[in-house]
C-alpha angles and dihedrals in degrees: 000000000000081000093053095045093051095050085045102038117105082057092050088054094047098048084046094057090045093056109029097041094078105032090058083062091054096040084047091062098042091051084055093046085058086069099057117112096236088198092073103045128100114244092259089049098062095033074065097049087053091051093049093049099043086045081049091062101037091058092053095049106053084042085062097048092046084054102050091048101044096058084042091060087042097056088034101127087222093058101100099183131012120288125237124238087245100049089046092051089052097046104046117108093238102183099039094056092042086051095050092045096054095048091042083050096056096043099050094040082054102052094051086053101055102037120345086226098062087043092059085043095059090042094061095033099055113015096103083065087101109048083044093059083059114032093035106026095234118173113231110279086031100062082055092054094046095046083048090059099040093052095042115097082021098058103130093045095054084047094052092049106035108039095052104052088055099048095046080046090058110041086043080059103062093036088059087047088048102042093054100064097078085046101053100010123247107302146106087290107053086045083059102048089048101045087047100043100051094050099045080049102042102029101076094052096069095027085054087044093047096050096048101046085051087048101046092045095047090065 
């Protein structure tokens, strides 16, 4: 993974600047929105705040699904040469990957709320859904049966690699947000540096991990 990033890394930087430049700025100002005394805001005014921060989610989440395909499509043995930006926005499956994220998104949300044990469990089991809509062209349902069957029989290993990665992303995350404050100041500045920089530095991580371990169990 670490090899492959290397070797790809000034792409993966430059895709992620592409993509995550302008969402932290969206991100930045929703984070700001979020301030806002809604008690003393006319009813425009707060039909306006909704939009923004459902626009808010939409965009990331389409940034995040660009990303990830696009550095499936990258690793992807039967790429010959590097992908551009445009032919990787045209021929993404859009709909399929938004599908499977939000769906990966409920049922791991729900295990940990239910127990922490059943959440970890979803995670490994299906977090390979995404990079299989792409490199495979699985429907749906059928990327989480197909991530099912290619973790299963390598469980612990895909653990190992994969959870950690998102939690210390995580965590790195917020430590990045937190630390630039002092720095800029707190403002909408300093929200959007930070938003942008941890995800052009973290993404790629997780996005790199994922592929490959589609790629190698696939095999």
């Amino acid at each position: 993974m670490l090899r492959t990033y290397w070797s790809q890394a000034g792409f993966l930087v430059l895709l992620g600047a592409v993509v995550f430049v302008p969402l932290g700025l969206i991100d930045a100002l929703a984070n700001k929105a979020h301030e806002i005394d809604t008690d003393n805001v006319t009813n425009f005014e707060f039909a306006a705040l909704i939009a923004g921060l459902s626009a808010q989610g939409v965009t990331s989440m389409l940034g995040e699904v660009f990303y990830s395909g696009a550095v499936a499509v990258t690793l992807a043995e039967e790429a010959r040469e590097r992908p551009t930006l445009r032919s990787v926005a045209r021929g993404l499956s859009w709909w399929r990957l938004i599908a499977v994220d939000l769906l990966f998104a409920v049922v791991v949300t729900v295990g940990l709320d239910v127990f922490v044990v059943p959440g970890i469990l979803f995670f490994t089991w299906f977090s390979l859904s995404g990079p299989v809509v792409e490199l495979e062209g699985a429907g749906v349902l059928g990327s989480f049966r197909r991530s099912w069957g290619l973790v299963r029989g390598h469980f612990w290993t895909v653990l190992a690699v994969l959870v950690p990665i998102a939690l210390l992303s995580s965590v790195l995350s917020g430590v990045v947000i937190d630390a630039l404050p002092p720095v800029f100041g707190s403002n909408l500045l300093s929200d959007w540096i930070g938003e942008a920089t941890s995800s052009i530095a973290l993404s790629p991580f997780y996005a790199v991990a994922a592929v490959l371990m589609t790629l190698e169990l696939g095999r």
